[in-house]
TIFIDREN-90161 format. One record per residue (C-alpha): x, y, z negated. Coordinates in steps of 0.25 Angstrom, whole numbers, padded with zeros to 4 digits, always signed. Each point is the difference from the previous one (the first is absolute). Example, Ala and Ser with C-alpha at 12.3 -4.5 7.8 and 13.67 -1.06 7.14 Angstrom:
<recs>
     c1     c2     c3
  +0049  -0018  -0031
  +0006  +0014  +0002
</recs>
This chain:
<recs>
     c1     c2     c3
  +0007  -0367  +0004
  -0012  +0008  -0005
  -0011  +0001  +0007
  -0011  +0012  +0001
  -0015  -0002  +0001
  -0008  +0008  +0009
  -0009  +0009  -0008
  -0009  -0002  -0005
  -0017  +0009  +0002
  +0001  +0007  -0014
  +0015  +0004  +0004
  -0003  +0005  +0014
  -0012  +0008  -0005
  +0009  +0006  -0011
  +0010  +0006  +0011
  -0010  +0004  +0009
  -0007  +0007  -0011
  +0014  +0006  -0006
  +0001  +0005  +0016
  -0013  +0005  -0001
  +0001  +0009  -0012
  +0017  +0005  +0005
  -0008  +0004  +0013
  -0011  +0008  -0008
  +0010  +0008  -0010
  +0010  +0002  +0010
  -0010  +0007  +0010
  -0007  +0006  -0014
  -0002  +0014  +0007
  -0008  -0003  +0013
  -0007  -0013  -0009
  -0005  +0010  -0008
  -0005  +0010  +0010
  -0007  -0009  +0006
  -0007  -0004  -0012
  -0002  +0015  -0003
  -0005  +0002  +0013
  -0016  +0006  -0002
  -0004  -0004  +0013
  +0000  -0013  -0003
  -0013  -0005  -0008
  +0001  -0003  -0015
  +0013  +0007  -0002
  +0001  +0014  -0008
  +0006  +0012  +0003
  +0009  +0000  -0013
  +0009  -0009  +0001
  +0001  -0004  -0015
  -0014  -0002  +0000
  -0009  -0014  -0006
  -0012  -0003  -0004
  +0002  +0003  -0015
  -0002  +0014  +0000
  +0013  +0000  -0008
  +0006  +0007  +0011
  -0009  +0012  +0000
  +0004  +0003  -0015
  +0014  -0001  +0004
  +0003  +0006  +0012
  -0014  +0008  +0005
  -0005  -0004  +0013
  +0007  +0010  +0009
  +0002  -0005  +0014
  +0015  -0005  +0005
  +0006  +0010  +0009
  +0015  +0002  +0003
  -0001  +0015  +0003
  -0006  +0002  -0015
  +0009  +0002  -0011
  -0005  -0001  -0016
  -0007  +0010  -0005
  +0011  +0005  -0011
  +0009  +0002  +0014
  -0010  +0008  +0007
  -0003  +0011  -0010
  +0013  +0002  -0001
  +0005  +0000  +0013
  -0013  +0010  +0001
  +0006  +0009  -0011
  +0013  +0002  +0006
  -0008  +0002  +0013
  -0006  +0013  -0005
  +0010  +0003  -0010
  +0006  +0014  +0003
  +0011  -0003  -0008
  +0005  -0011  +0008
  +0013  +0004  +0008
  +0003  -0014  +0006
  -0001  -0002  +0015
  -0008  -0012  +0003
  +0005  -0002  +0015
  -0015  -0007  +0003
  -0005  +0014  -0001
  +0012  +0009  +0005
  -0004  +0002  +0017
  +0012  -0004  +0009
  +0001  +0014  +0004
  +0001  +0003  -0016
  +0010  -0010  -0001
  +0010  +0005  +0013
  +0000  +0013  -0006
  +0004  -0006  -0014
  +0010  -0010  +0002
  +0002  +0002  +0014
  +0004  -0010  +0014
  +0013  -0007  -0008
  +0006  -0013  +0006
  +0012  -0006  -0006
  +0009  +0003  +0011
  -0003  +0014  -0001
  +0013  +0005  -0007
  +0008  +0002  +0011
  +0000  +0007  +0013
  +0008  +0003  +0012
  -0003  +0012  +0006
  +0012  -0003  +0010
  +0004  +0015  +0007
  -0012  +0006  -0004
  +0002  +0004  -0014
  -0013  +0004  -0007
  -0001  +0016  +0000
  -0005  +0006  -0014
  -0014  +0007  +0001
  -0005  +0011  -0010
  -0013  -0002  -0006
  -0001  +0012  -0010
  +0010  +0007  -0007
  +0002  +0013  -0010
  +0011  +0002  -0007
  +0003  -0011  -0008
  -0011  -0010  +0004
  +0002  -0007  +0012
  -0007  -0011  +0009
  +0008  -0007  +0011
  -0002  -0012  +0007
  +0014  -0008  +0007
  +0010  +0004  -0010
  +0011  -0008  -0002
  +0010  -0001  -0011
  +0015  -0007  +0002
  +0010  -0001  -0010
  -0006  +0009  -0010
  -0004  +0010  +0011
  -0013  +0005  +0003
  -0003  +0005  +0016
  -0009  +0006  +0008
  +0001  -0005  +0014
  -0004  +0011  +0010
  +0005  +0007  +0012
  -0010  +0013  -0003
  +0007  +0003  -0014
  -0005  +0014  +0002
  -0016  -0006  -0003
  +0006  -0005  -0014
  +0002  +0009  -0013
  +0013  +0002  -0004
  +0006  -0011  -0011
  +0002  +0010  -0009
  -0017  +0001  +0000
  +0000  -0015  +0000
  +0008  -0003  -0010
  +0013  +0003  -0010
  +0013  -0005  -0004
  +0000  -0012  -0010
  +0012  +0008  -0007
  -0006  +0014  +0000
  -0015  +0000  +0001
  +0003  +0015  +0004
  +0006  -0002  +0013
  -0005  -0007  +0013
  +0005  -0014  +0002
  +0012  -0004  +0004
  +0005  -0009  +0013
  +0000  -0011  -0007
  -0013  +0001  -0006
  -0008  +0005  +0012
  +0003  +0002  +0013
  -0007  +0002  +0016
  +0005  -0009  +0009
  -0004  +0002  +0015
  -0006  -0013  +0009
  +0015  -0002  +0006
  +0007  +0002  -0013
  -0008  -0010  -0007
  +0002  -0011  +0011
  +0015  +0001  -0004
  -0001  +0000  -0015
  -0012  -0007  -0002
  -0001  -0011  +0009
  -0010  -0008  +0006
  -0008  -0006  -0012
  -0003  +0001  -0014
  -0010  -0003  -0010
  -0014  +0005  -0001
  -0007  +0005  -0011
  -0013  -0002  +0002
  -0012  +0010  -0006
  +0000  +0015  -0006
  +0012  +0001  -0009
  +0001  +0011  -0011
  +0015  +0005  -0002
  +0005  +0008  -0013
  +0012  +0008  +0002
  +0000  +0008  -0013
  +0011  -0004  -0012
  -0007  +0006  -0008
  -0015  -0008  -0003
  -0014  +0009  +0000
  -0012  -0003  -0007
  -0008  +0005  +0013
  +0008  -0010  +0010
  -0012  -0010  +0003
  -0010  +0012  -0002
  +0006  +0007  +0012
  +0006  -0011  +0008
  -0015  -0005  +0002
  -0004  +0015  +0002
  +0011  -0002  +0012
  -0004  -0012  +0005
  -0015  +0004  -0001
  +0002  +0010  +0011
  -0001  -0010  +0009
  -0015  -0003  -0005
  -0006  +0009  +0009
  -0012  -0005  +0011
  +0010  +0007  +0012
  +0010  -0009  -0003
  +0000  -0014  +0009
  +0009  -0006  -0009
  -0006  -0010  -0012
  +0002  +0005  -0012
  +0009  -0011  -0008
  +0004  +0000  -0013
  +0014  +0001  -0004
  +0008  -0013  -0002
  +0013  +0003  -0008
  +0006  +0013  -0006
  +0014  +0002  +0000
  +0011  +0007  -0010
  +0012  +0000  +0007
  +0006  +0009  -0011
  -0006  -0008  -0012
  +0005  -0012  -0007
  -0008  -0010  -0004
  +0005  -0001  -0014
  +0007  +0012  -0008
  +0016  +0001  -0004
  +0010  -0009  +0003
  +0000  -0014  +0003
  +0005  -0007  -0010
  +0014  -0009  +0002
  -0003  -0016  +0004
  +0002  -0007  -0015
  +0001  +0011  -0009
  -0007  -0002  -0013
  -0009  +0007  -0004
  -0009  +0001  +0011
  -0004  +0016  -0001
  -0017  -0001  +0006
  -0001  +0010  +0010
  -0013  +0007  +0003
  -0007  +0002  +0015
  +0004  +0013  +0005
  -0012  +0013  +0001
  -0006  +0000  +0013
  -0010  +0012  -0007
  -0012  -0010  -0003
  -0003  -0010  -0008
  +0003  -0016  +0006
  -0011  -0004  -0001
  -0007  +0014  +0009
  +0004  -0007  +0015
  -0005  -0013  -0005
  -0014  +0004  -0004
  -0002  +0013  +0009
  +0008  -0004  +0012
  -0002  -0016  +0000
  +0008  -0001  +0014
  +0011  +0007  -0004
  +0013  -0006  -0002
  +0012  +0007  -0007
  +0014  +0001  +0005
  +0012  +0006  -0006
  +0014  +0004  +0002
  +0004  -0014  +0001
  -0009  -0006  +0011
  +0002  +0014  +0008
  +0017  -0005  +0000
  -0005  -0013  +0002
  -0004  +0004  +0014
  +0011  +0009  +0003
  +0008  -0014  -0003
  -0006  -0008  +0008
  +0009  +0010  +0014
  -0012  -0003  +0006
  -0012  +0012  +0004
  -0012  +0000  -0006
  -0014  +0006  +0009
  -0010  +0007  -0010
  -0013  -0001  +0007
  -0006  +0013  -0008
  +0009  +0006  -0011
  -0007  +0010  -0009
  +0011  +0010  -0006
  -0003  +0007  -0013
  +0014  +0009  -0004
  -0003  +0010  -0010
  +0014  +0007  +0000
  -0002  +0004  +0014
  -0017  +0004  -0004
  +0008  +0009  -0010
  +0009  +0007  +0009
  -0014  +0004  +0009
  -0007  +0006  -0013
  +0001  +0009  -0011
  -0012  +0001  -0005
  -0007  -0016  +0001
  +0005  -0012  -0006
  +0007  -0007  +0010
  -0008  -0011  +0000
  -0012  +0009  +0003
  +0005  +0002  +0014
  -0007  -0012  +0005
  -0013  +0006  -0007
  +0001  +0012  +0008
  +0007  -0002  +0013
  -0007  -0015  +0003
  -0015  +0001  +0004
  -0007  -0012  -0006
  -0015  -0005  -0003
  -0005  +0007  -0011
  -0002  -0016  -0005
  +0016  -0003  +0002
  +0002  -0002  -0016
  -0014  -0009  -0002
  +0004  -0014  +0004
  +0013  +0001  -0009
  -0007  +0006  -0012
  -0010  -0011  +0003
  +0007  -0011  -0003
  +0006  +0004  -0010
  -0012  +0002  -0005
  -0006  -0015  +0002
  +0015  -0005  -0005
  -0004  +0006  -0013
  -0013  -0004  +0001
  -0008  +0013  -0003
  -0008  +0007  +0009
  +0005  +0004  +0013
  -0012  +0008  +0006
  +0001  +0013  -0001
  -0010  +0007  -0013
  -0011  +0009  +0003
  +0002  +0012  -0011
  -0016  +0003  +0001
  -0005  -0013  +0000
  -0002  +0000  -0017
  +0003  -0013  -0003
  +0016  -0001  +0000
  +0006  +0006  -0012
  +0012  +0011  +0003
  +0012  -0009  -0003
  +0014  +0006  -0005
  +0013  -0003  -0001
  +0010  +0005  -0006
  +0015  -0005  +0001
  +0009  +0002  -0010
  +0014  +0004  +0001
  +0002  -0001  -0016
  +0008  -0015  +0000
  +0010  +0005  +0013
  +0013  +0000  -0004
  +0003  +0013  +0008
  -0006  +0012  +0006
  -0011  +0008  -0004
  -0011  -0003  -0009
  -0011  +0006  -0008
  +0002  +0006  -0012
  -0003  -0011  -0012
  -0011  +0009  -0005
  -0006  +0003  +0013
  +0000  -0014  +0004
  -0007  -0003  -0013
  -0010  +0009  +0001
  -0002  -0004  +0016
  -0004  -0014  -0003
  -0009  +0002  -0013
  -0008  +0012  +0010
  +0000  -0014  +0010
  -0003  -0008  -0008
  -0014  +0007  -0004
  -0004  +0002  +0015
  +0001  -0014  +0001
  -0008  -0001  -0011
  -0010  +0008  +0007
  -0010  -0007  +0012
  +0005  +0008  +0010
  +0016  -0005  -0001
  +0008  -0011  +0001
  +0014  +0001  -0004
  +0014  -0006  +0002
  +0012  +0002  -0007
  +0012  -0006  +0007
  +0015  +0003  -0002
  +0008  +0001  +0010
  +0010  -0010  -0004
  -0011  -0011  -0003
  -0004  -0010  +0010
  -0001  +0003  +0014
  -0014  -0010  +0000
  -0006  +0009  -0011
  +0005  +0012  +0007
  -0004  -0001  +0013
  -0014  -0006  -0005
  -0004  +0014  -0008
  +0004  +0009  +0011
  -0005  -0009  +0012
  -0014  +0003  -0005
  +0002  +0015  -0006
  -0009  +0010  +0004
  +0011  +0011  -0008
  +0014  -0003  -0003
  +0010  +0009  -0009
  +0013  +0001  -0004
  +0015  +0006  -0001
  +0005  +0002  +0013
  +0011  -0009  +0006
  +0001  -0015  +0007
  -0012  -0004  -0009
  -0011  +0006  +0008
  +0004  -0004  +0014
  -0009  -0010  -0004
  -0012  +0009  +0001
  -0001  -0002  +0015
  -0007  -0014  -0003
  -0012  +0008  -0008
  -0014  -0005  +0003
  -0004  +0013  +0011
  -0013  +0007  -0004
  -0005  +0015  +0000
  +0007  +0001  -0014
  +0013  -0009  +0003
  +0010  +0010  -0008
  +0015  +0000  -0004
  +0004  +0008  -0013
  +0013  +0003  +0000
  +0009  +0006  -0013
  +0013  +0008  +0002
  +0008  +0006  -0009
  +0000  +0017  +0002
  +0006  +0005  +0011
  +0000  -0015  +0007
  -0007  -0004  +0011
  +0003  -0010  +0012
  -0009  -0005  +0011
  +0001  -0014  +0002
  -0012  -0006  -0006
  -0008  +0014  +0003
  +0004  -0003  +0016
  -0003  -0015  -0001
  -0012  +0001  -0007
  -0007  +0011  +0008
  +0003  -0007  +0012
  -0010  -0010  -0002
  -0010  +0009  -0004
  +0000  +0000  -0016
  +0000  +0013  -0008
  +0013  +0003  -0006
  +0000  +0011  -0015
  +0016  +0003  -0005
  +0001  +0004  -0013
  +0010  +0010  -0007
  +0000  +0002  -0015
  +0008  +0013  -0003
  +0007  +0006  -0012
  +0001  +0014  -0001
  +0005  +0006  -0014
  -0005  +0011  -0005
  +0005  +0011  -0012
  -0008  -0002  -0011
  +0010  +0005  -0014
  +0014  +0007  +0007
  +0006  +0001  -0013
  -0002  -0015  -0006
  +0003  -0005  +0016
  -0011  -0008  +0001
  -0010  -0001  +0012
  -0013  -0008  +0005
  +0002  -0008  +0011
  -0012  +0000  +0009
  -0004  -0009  +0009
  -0006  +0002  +0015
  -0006  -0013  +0007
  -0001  +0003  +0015
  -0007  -0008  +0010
  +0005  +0000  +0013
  -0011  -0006  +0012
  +0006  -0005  +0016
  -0002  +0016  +0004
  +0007  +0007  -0011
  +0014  -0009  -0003
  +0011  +0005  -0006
  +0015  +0001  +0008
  +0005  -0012  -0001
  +0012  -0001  -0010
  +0006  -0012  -0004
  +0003  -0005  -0016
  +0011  -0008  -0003
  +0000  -0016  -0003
  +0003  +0003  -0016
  -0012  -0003  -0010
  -0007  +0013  +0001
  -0011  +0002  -0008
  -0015  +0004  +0006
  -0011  +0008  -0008
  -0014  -0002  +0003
  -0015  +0008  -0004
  -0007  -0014  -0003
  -0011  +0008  +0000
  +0001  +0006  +0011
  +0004  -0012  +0009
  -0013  -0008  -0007
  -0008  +0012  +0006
  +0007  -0001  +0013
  -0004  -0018  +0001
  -0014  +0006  -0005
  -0002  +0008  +0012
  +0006  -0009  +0011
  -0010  -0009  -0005
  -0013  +0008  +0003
  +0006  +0007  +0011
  -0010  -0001  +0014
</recs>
């Protein structure tokens, strides 16, 4: 049988050293603070330091300390500091009161509640006809109720909102209704769902190209130093009467696979993402979704925006400009949206001091000359239009943008976000103009055919405090030689200002031409430019 020697010195001094140097590397962290430590005598502050000098070439002598990061790091974390482009919360800087009026006090086991007997009883916040803030209203099976046993303090339903199936008529029972305390205990039981925050709700079939612009008027109502309630910003808006996706959905495996394209909500996609980051969108599905579920749903706050009723309330006001009108608001209410969509783009946000001298007058002009419908200018107007641009941008006094309005959004929204004047045809296109830089000269040039003129882009516009000039091109034919039936057509440019419009008098969705003075309108940018 084999026999083992005891070890021998050089073998037990191996081991013991090995132990030594496992002890050392696996503790490496406190072994090397404790080397680095500078209170202890003969050790430097700089960890990689020695006696060579080589480390001064390589890494400086800078002194160790945790809290310091490199110096790449810090002058960019110092740019994006003082970057007033930068739209990113960074939640070391965001107070805890800033952060409960953002995202609000949510556990994870705040989706349901049991209200028991005592059902929650709707409360109006503001209303005029066709805009709406409630808190506690609660939707079942599709249907929409207010809670109350003082319906008398409520406006009508017909006020609130209109039928899905005739935007003309008041809603129907099974769409709306008012349900007293008593009534609700029996057909709404004694819990439901909760959803939590300011909700916005789209009743319209139809989409608008004002619906954000006048649902943040709505909510902004509630911005007002009175008011005990924080302000929170919306967290979903709902289109019950909109799919997500237009025509019908395709057979389960049938080839080919027909792409079917996002419904229109009124704005572009990507609006609510840049402009309202919060916001989340919900269509006709998720809103059946919930009436599937047989359960009822509590929305905390519910901000209503329904056009068809709005129309039945006026004549002579776009009905999304009831909100403007009817709902007192901070005369700063549009400022933190146009704002960030401002710093999304990346241009500048702040607004521009006409008199200062050292900003150029910028322009832009959207073009309607690539749509494939609806009114345009004439091809030689247009012509001469962007050749008279072009050499006022050629001037030092101008800066010029030439956009189309089918082109990209980015491109778009870029020129017109920093626009000092912005022209063109009249239609969806401009409904963009609300997000113009605001200045002393911020103006909107609008071009209608003769006898043509609507107030949706006049209203919105003014509204925020920027100068608004139509435009009216007409023809009149005068004789000139009976006899070989030939005659001069002469042409009248008329400007029309805020205090002198004419009738409103709608033209048809057809390609109709639009005639323009070039010179006259170049004149026009020439004095909104100087003006004091």
């Amino acid at each position: 049988m084999a026999r083992f020697s005891s070890p021998s010195r050089r073998e037990f001094t191996l081991v013991l050293f090995s132990v030594m140097i496992f002890v050392v590397f696996y503790n490496f962290e406190a072994t090397f603070d404790f080397f680095a430590n500078p209170d202890l005598p003969g050790t430097s502050s700089n960890p990689f330091a020695d006696s060579s000098g080589l480390d001064i070439d390589i890494f400086g002598d800078w002194e160790s300390d945790e809290r310091r990061i490199s110096s790449v790091h810090k002058q960019q974390e110092e740019k994006e500091d003082n970057a007033h482009g930068d739209i990113w919360i960074q939640t070391d800087l965001v107070s805890e009161v800033q952060k409960q009026v953002i995202f609000g006090n949510i556990d994870v086991n705040d989706g349901f509640m049991h209200w028991g007997g005592d059902v929650p009883q709707t409360q109006l916040r503001k209303h005029v006809a066709g805009f709406s803030i409630m808190d506690n209203v609660i939707i079942w099976n599709g249907t929409i109720f207010i809670v109350t046993d003082s319906p008398s303090s409520f406006p009508s339903l017909s006020s609130i909102a209109s039928s899905a199936g005739n935007s003309h008529e008041a809603p129907r029972p099974d769409e709306w209704e008012v349900l007293s305390v008593e009534q609700a205990r029996d057909r709404l039981g004694s819990y439901g769902g909760l959803i939590q925050g300011a909700s916005w709700l789209s009743y319209d079939t139809t989409p608008n190209n004002y619906t954000l612009f006048s649902l943040w008027r709505t909510h902004s109502s509630l911005n007002a130093s009175t008011s005990p309630d924080l302000f929170r910003p919306p967290r979903r808006l709902f289109f019950p009467n909109i799919p997500t996706l237009q025509g019908i959905r395709p057979e389960v495996n049938v080839r080919p696979i027909l792409r079917r394209y996002r419904s229109d909500s009124g704005f572009h996609p990507y609006l609510p993402k840049a402009a309202f980051p919060m916001l989340g969108l919900m269509y006709k599905e998720d809103w059946e979704d919930y009436a599937l579920m047989e359960v009822p749903f509590l929305f905390e706050r519910l901000v209503v925006a329904d056009f068809g009723a709005a129309g039945r309330a006026t004549n002579d006001l776009p009905p999304f400009a009831l909100s403007l009108v009817g709902l007192a608001a901070s005369k700063e209410w549009w400022e933190p949206i146009r704002q960030n969509l401002a710093k999304f783009l990346r241009v500048n946000h702040r607004a521009q001091n006409p008199n200062g001298g050292k900003e150029k007058t910028i322009v832009t002009y959207i073009s309607r000359q690539n749509a494939r419908s609806g009114p345009k200018l004439r091809r030689a107007d247009h012509v001469a239009l962007v050749s008279a641009l072009e050499q006022l941008h050629g001037s030092d006094d101008f800066e010029v943008h030439i956009v189309s309005s089918e082109g990209r959004w980015i491109e778009r929204m870029s020129a017109v976000a920093q626009s000092t004047i912005v022209l063109g045809v009249y239609g969806d296109s401009l409904a963009d103009s609300v997000f113009m830089r605001p200045s002393g000269h911020s103006t909107l040039m609008e071009f209608f055919p003769s006898d043509v003129f609507t107030r949706d882009a006049e209203t919105s516009v003014r509204s925020l405090g920027i100068s608004y000039i139509a435009w009216w091109n007409d023809r009149y034919a005068l004789p000139f030689i009976y006899s070989l039936l030939r005659c001069f057509i002469l042409f009248i440019c008329r400007q029309f200002e805020s205090n002198s419009l004419p009738p409103v008098a709608r033209g048809g969705d057809h390609a109709e031409e639009v005639l323009i003075d070039t010179a006259a309108v170049v004149r026009a940018i020439r004095k909104v430019a100087t003006r004091t």
